[in-house]
N, CA, C and O atoms as a CHARMM CRD file, in Angstrom:
* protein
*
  356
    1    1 UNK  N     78.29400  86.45400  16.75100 PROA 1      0.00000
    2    1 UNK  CA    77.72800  86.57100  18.07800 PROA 1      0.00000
    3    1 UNK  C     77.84600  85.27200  18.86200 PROA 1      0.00000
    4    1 UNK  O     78.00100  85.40300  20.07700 PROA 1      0.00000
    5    2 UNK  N     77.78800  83.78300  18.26200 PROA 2      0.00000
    6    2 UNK  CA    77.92000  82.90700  19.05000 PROA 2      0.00000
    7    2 UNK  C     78.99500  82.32700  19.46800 PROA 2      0.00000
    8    2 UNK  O     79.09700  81.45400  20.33000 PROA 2      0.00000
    9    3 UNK  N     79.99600  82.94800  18.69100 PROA 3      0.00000
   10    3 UNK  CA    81.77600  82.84800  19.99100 PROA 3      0.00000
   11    3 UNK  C     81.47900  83.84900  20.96900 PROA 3      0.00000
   12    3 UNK  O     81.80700  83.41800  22.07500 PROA 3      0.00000
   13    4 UNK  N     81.07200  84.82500  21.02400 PROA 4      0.00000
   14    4 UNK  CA    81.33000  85.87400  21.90200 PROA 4      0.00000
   15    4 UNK  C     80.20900  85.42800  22.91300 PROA 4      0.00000
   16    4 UNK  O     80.75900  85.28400  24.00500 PROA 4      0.00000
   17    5 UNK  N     79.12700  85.20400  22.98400 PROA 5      0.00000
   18    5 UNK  CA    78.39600  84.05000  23.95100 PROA 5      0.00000
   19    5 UNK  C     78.96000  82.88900  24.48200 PROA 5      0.00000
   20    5 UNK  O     78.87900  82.56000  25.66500 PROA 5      0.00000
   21    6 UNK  N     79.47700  82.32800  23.68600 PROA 6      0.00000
   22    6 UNK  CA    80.19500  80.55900  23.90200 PROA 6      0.00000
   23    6 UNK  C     81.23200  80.99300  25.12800 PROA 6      0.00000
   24    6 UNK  O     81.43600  80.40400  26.19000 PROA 6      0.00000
   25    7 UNK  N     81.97700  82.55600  24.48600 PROA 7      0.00000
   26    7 UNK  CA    83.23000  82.55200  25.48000 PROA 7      0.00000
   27    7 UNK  C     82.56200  82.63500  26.90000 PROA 7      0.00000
   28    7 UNK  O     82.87600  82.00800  27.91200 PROA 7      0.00000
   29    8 UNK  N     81.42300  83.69100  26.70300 PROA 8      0.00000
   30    8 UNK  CA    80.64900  84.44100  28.14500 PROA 8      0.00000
   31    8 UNK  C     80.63500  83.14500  28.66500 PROA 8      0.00000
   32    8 UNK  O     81.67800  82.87600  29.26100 PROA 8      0.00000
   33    9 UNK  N     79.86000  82.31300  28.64300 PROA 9      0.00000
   34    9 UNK  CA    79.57400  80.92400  28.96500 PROA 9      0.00000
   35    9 UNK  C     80.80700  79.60100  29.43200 PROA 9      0.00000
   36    9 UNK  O     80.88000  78.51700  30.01100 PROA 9      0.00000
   37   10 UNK  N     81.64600  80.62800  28.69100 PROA 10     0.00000
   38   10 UNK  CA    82.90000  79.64600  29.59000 PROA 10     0.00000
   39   10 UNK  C     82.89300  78.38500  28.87500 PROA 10     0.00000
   40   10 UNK  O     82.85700  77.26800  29.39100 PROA 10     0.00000
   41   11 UNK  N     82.94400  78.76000  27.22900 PROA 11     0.00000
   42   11 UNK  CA    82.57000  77.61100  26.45700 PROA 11     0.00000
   43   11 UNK  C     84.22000  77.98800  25.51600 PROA 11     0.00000
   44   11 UNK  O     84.51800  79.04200  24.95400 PROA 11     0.00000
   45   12 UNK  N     85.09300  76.63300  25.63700 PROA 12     0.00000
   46   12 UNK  CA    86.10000  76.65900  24.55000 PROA 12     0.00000
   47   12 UNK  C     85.93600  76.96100  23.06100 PROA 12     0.00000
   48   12 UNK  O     85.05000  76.27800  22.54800 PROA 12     0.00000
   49   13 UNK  N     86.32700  77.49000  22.54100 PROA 13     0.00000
   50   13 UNK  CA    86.02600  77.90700  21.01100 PROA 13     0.00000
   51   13 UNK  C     86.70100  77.19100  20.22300 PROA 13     0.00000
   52   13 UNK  O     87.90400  77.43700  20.13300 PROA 13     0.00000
   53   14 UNK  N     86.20400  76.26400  19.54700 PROA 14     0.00000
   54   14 UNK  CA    87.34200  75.07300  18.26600 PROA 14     0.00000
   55   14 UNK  C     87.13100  75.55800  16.80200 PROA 14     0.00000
   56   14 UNK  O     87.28700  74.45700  16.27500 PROA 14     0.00000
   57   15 UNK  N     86.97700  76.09400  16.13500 PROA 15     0.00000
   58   15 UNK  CA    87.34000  77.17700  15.22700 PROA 15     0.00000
   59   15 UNK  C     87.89400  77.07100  13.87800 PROA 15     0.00000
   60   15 UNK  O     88.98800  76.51200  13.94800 PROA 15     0.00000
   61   16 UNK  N     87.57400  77.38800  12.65300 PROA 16     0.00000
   62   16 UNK  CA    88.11600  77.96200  11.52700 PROA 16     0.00000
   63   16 UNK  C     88.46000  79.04400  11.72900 PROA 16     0.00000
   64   16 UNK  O     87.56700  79.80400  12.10400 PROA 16     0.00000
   65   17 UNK  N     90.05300  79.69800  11.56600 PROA 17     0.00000
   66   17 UNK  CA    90.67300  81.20500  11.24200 PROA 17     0.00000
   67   17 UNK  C     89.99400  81.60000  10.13800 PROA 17     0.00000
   68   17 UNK  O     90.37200  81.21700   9.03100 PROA 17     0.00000
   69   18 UNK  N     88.94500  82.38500  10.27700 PROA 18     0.00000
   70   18 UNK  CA    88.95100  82.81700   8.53300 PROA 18     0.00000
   71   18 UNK  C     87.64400  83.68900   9.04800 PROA 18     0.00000
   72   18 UNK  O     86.91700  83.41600  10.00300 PROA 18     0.00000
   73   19 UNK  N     87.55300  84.77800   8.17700 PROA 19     0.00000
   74   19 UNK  CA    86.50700  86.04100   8.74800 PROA 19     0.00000
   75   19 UNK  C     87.27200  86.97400   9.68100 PROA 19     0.00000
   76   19 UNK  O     88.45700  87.28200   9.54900 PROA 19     0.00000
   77   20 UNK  N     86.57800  87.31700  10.48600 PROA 20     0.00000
   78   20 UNK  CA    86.71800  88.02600  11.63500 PROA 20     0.00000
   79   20 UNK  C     86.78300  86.92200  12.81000 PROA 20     0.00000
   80   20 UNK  O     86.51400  87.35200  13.93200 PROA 20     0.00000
   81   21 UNK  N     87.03600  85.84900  12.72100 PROA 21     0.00000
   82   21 UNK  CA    87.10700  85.08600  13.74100 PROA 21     0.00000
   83   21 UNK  C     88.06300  85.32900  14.84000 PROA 21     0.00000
   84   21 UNK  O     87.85800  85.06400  16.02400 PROA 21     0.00000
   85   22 UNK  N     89.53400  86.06300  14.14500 PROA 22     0.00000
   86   22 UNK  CA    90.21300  86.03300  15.39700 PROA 22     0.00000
   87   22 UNK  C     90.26800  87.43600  16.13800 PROA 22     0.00000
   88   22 UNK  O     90.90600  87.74500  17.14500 PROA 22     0.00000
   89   23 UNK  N     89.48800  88.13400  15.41600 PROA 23     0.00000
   90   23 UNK  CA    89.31600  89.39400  15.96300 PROA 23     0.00000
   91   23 UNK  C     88.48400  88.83700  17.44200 PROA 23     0.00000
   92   23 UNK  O     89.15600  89.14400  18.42600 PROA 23     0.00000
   93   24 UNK  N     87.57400  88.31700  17.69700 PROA 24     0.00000
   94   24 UNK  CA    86.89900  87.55600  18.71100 PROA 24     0.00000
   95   24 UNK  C     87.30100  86.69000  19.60400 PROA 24     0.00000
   96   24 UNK  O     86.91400  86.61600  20.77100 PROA 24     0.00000
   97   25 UNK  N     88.21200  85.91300  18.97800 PROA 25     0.00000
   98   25 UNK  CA    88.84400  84.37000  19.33100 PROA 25     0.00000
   99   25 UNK  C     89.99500  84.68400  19.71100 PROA 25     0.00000
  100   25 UNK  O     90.50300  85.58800  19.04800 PROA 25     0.00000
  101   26 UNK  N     90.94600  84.04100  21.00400 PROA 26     0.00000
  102   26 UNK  CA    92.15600  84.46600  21.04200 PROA 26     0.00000
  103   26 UNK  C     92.71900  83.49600  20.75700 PROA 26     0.00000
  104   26 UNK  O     92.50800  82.60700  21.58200 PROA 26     0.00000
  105   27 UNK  N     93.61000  83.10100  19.65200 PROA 27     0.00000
  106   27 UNK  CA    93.70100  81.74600  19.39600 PROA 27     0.00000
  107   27 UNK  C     95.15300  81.31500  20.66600 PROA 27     0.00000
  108   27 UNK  O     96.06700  82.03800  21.06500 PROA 27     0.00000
  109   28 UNK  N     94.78200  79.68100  21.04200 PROA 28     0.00000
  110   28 UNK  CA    95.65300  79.27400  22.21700 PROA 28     0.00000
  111   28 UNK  C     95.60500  80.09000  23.45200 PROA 28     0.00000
  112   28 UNK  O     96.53200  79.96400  24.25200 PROA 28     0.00000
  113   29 UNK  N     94.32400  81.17600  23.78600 PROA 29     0.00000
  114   29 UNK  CA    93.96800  81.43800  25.25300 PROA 29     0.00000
  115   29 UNK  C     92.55600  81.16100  25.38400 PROA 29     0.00000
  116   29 UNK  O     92.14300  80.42900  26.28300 PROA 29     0.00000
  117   30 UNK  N     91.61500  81.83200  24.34000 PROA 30     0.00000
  118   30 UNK  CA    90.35300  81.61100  24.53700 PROA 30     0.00000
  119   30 UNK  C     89.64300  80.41300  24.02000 PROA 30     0.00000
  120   30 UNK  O     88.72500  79.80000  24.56500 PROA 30     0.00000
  121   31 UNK  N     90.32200  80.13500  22.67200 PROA 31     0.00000
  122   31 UNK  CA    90.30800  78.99700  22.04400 PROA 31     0.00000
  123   31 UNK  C     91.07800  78.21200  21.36100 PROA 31     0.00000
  124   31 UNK  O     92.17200  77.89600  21.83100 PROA 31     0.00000
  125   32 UNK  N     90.71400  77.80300  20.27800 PROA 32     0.00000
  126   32 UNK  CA    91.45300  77.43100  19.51600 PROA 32     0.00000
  127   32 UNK  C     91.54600  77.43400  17.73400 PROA 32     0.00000
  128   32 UNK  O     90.59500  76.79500  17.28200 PROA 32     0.00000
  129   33 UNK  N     92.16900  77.81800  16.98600 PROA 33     0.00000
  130   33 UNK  CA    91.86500  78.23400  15.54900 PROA 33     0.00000
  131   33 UNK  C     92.71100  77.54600  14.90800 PROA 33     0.00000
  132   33 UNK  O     93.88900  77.35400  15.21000 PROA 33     0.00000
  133   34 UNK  N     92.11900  77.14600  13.98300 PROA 34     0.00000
  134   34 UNK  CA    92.68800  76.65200  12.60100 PROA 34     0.00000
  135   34 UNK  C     92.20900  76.94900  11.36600 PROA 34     0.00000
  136   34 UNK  O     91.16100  77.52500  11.07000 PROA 34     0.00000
  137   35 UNK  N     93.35700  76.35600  10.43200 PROA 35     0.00000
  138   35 UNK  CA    93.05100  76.38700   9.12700 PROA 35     0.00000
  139   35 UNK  C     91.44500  76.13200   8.61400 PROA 35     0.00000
  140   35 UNK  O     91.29600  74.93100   8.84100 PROA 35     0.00000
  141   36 UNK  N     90.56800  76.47900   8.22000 PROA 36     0.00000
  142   36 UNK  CA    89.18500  76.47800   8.12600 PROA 36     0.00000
  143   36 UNK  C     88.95700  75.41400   7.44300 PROA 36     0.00000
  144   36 UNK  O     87.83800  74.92200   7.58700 PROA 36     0.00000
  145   37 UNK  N     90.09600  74.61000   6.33200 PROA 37     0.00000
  146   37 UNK  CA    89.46200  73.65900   5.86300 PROA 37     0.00000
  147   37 UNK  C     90.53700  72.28200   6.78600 PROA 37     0.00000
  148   37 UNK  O     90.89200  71.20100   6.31700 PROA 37     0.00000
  149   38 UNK  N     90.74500  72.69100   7.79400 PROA 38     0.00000
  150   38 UNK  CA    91.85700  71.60300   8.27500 PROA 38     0.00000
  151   38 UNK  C     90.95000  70.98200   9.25800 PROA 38     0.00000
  152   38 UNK  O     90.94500  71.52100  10.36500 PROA 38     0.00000
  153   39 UNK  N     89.93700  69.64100   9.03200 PROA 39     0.00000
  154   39 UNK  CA    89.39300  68.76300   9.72400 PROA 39     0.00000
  155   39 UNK  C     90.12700  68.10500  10.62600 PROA 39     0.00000
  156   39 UNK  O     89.61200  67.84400  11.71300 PROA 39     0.00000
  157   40 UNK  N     91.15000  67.80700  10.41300 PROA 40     0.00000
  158   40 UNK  CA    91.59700  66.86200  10.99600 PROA 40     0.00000
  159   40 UNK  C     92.46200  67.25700  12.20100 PROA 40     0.00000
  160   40 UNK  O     92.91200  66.50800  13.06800 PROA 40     0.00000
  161   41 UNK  N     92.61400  68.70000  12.06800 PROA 41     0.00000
  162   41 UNK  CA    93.35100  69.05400  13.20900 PROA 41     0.00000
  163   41 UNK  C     92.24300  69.79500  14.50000 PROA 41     0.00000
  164   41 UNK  O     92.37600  70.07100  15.69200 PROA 41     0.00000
  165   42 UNK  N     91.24000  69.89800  13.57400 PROA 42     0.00000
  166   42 UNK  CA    90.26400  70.33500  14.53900 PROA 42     0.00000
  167   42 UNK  C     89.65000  69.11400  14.93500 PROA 42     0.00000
  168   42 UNK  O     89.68800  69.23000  16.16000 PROA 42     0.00000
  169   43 UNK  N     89.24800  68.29900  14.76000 PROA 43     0.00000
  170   43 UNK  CA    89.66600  66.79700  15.32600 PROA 43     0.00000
  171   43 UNK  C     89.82200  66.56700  16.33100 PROA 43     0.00000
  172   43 UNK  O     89.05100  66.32100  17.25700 PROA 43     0.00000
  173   44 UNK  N     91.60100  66.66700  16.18900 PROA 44     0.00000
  174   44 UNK  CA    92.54800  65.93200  17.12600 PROA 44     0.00000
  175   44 UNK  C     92.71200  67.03800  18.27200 PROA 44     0.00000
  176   44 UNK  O     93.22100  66.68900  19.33800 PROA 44     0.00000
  177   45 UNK  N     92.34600  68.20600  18.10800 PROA 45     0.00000
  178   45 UNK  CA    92.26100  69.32800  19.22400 PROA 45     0.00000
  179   45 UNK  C     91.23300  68.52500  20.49300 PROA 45     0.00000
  180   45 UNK  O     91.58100  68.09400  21.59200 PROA 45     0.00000
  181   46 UNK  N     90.13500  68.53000  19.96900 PROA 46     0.00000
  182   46 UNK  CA    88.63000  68.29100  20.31900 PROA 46     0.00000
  183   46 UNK  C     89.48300  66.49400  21.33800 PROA 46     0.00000
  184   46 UNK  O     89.63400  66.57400  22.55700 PROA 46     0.00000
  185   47 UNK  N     89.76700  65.57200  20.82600 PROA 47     0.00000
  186   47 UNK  CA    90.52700  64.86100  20.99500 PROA 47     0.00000
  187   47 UNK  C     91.14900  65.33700  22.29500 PROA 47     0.00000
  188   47 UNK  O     90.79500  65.35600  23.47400 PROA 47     0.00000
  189   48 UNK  N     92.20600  65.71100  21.61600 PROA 48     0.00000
  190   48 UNK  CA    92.85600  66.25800  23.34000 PROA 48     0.00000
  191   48 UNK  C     92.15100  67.02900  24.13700 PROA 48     0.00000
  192   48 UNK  O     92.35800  66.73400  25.31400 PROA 48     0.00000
  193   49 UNK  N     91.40000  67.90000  23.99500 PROA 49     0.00000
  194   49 UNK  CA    90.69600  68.16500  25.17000 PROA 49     0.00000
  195   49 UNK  C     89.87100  67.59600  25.74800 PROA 49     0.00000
  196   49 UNK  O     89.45600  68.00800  26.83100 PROA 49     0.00000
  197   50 UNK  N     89.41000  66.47100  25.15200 PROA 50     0.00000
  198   50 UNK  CA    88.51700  66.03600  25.85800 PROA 50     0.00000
  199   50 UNK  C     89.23700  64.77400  26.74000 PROA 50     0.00000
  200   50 UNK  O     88.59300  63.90200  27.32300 PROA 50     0.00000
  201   51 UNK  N     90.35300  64.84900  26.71500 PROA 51     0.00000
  202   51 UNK  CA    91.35100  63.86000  27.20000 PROA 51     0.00000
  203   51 UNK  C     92.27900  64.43800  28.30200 PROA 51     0.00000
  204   51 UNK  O     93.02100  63.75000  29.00300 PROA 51     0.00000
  205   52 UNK  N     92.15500  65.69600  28.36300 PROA 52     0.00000
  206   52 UNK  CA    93.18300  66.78400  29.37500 PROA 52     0.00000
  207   52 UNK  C     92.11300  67.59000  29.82500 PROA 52     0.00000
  208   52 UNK  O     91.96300  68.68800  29.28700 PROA 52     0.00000
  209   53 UNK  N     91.32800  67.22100  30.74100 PROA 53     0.00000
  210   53 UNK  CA    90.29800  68.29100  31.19500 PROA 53     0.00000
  211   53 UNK  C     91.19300  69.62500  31.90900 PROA 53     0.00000
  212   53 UNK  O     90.92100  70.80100  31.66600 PROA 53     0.00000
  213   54 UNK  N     92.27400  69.19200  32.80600 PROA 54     0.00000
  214   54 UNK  CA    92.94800  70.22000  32.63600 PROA 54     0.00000
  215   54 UNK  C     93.07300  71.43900  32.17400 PROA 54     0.00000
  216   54 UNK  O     92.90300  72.54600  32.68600 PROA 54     0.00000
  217   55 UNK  N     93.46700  70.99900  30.89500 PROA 55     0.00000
  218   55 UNK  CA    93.76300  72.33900  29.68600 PROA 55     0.00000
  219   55 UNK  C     92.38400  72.75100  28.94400 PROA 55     0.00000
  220   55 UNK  O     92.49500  73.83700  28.37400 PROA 55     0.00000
  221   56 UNK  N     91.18400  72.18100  28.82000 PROA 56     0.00000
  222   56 UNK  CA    90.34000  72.34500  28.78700 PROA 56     0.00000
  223   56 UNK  C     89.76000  73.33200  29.76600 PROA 56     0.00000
  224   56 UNK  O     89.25200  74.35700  29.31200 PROA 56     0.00000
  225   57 UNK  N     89.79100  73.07800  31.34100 PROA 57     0.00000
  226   57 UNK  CA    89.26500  73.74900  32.49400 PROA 57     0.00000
  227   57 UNK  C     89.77400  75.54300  31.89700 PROA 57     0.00000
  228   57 UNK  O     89.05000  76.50400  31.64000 PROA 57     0.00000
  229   58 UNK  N     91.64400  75.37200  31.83500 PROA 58     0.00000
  230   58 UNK  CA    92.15000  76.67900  32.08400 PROA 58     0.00000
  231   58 UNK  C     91.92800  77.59300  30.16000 PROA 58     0.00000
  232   58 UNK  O     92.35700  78.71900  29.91100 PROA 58     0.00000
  233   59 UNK  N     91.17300  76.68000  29.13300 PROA 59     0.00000
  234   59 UNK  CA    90.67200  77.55100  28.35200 PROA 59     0.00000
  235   59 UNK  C     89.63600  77.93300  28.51700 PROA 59     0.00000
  236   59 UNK  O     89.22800  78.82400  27.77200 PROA 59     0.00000
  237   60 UNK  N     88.90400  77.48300  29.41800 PROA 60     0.00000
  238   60 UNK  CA    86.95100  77.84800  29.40000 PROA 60     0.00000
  239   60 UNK  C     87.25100  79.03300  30.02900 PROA 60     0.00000
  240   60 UNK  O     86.90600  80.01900  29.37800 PROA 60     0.00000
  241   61 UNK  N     87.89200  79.30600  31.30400 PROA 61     0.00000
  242   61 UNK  CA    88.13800  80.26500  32.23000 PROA 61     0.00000
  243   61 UNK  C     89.18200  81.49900  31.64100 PROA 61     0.00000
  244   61 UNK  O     89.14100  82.59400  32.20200 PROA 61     0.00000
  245   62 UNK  N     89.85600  81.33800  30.81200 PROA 62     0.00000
  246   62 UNK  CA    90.16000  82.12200  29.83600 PROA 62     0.00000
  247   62 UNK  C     89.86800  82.92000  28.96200 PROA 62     0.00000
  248   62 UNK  O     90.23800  83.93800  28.37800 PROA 62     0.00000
  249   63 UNK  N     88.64700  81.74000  29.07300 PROA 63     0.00000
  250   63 UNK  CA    87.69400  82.41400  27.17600 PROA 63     0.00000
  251   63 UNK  C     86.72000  83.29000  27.93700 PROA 63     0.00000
  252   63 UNK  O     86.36100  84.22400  27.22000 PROA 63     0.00000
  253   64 UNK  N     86.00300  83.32100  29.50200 PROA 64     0.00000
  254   64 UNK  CA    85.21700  84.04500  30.06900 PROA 64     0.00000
  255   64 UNK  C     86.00000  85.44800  30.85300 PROA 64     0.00000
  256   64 UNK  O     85.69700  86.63500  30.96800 PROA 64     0.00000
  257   65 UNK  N     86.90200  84.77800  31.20400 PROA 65     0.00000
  258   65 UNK  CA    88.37700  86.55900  31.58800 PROA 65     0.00000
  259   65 UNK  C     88.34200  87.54700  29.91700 PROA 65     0.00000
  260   65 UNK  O     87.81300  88.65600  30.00300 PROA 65     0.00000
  261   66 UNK  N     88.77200  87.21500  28.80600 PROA 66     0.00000
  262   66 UNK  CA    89.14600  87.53200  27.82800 PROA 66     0.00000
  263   66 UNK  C     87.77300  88.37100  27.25000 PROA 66     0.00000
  264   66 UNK  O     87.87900  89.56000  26.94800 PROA 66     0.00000
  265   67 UNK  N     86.54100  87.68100  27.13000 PROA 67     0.00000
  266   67 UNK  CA    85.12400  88.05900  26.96000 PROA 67     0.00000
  267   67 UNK  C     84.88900  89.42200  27.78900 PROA 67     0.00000
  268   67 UNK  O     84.76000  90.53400  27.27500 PROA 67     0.00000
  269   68 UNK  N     84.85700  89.11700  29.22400 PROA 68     0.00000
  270   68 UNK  CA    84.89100  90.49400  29.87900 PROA 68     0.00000
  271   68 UNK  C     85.89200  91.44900  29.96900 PROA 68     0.00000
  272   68 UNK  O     85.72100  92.63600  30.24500 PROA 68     0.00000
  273   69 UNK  N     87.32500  90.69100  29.63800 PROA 69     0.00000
  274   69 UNK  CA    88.69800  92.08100  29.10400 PROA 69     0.00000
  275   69 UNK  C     88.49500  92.87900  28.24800 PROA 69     0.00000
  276   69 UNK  O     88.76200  94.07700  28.33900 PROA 69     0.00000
  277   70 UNK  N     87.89300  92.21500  27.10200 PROA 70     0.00000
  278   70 UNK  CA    88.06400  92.58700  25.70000 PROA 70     0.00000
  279   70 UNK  C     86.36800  93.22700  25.01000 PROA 70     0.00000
  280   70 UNK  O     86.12000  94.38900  24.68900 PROA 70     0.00000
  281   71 UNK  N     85.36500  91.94600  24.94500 PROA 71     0.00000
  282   71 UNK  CA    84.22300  92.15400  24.50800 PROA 71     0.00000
  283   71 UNK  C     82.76300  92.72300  25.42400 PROA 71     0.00000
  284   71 UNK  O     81.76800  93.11000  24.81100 PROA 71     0.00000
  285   72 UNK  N     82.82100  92.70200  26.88200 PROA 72     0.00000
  286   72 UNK  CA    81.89500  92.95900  27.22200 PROA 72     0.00000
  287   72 UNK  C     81.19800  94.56200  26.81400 PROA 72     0.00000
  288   72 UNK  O     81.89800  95.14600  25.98600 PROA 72     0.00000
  289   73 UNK  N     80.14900  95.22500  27.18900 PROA 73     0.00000
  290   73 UNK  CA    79.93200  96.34700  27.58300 PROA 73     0.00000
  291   73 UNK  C     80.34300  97.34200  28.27800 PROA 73     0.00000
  292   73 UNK  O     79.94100  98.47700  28.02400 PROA 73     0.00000
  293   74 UNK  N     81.30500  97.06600  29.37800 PROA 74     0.00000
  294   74 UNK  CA    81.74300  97.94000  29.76700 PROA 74     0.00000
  295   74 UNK  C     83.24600  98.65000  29.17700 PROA 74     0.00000
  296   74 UNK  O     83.65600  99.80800  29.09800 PROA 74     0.00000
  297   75 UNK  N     83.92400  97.02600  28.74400 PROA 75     0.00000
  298   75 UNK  CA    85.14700  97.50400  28.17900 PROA 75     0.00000
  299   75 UNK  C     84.75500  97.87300  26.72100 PROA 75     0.00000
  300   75 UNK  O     85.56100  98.67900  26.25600 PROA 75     0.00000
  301   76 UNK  N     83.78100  97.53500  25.87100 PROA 76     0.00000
  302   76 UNK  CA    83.68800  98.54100  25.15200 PROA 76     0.00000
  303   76 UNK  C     83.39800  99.96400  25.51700 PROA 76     0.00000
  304   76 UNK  O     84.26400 100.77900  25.20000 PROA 76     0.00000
  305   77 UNK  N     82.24400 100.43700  26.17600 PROA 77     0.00000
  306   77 UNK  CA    82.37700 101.77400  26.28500 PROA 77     0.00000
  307   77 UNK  C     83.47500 102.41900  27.10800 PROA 77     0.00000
  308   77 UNK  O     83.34700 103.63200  27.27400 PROA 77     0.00000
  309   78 UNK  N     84.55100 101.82000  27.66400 PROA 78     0.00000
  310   78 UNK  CA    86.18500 102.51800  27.66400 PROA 78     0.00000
  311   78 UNK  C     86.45600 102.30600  26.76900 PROA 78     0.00000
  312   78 UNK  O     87.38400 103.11400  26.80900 PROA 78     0.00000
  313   79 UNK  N     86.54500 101.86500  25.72500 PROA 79     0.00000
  314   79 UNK  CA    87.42400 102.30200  24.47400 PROA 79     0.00000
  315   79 UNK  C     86.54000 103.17900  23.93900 PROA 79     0.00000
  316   79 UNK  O     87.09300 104.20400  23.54000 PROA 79     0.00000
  317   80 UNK  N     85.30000 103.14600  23.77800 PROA 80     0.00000
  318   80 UNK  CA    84.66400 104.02600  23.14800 PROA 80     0.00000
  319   80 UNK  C     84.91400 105.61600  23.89600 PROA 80     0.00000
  320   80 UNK  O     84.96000 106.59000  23.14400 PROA 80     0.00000
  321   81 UNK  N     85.03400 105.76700  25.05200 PROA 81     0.00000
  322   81 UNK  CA    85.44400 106.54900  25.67700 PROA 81     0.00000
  323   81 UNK  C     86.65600 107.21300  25.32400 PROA 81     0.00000
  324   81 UNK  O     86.76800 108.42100  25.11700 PROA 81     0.00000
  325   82 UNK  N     87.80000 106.12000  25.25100 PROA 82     0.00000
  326   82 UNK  CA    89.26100 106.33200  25.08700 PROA 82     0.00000
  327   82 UNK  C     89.58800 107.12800  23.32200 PROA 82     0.00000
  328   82 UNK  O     90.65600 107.69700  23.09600 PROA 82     0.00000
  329   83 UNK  N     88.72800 107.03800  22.49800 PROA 83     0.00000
  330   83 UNK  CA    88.70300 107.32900  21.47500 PROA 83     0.00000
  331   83 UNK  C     87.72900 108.58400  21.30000 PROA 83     0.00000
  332   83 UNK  O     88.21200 109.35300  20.46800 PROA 83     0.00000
  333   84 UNK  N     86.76000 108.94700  21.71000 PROA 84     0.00000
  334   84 UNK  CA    85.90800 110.26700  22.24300 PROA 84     0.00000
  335   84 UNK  C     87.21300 111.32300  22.63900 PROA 84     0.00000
  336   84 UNK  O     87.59300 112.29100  21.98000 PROA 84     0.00000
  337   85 UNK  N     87.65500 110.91200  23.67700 PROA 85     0.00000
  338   85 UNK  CA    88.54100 111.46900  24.76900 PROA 85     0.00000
  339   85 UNK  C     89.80700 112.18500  23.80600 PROA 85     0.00000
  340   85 UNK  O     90.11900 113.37500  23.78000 PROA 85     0.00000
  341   86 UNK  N     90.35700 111.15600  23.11000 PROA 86     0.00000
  342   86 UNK  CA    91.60100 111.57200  21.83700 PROA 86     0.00000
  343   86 UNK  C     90.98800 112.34100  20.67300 PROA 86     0.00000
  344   86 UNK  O     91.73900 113.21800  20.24600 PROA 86     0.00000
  345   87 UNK  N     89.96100 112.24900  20.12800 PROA 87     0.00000
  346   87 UNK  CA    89.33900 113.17100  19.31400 PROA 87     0.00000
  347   87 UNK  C     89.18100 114.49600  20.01500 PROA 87     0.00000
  348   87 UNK  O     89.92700 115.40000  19.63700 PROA 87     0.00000
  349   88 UNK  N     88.48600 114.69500  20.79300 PROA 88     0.00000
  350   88 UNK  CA    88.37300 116.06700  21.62800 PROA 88     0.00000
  351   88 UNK  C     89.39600 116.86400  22.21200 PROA 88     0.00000
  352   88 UNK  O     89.20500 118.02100  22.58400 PROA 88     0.00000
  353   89 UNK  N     91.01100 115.96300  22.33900 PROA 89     0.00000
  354   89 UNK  CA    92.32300 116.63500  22.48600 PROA 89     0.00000
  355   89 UNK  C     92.79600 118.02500  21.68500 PROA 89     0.00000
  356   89 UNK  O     93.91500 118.50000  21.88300 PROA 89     0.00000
């Protein structure tokens, strides 16, 4: 629940791949993912972004487009819909 908030919030996601993380996470739009035990690259991410506000700016705004594409309430109940809809065919 607290990537899927972080994104709402327009908060970059710096990340271990591992779980269901990228089911949530878009890795290199919403955030960013790595190897779960790779410190050092999650690091040097954190590093550059905080050095390229830039690319920082256009992931926060990414991670809050992607949140309401993908995870909000409404686009769930269209898929939930979209799958109702194909069962009843």
């Amino acid at each position: 629940m607290i990537f899927l908030e972080a994104q709402q919030a327009a908060v970059t996601i710096i990340a271990g791949n591992q779980g269901g993380v990228s089911s949530i996470v878009k890795d290199q739009y919403s955030g960013l993912l790595f190897d779960a035990l790779d410190v050092a690259a999650m690091t040097n991410a954190i590093t550059t972004l905080l050095s390229n506000p830039q690319q920082l700016q256009r992931l926060q705004q990414q991670a809050q487009k992607y949140i309401t594409q993908q995870h909000s309430i409404s686009a769930s109940a269209l898929q939930l819909q979209r799958i109702v809809h194909s069962i009843c065919e």
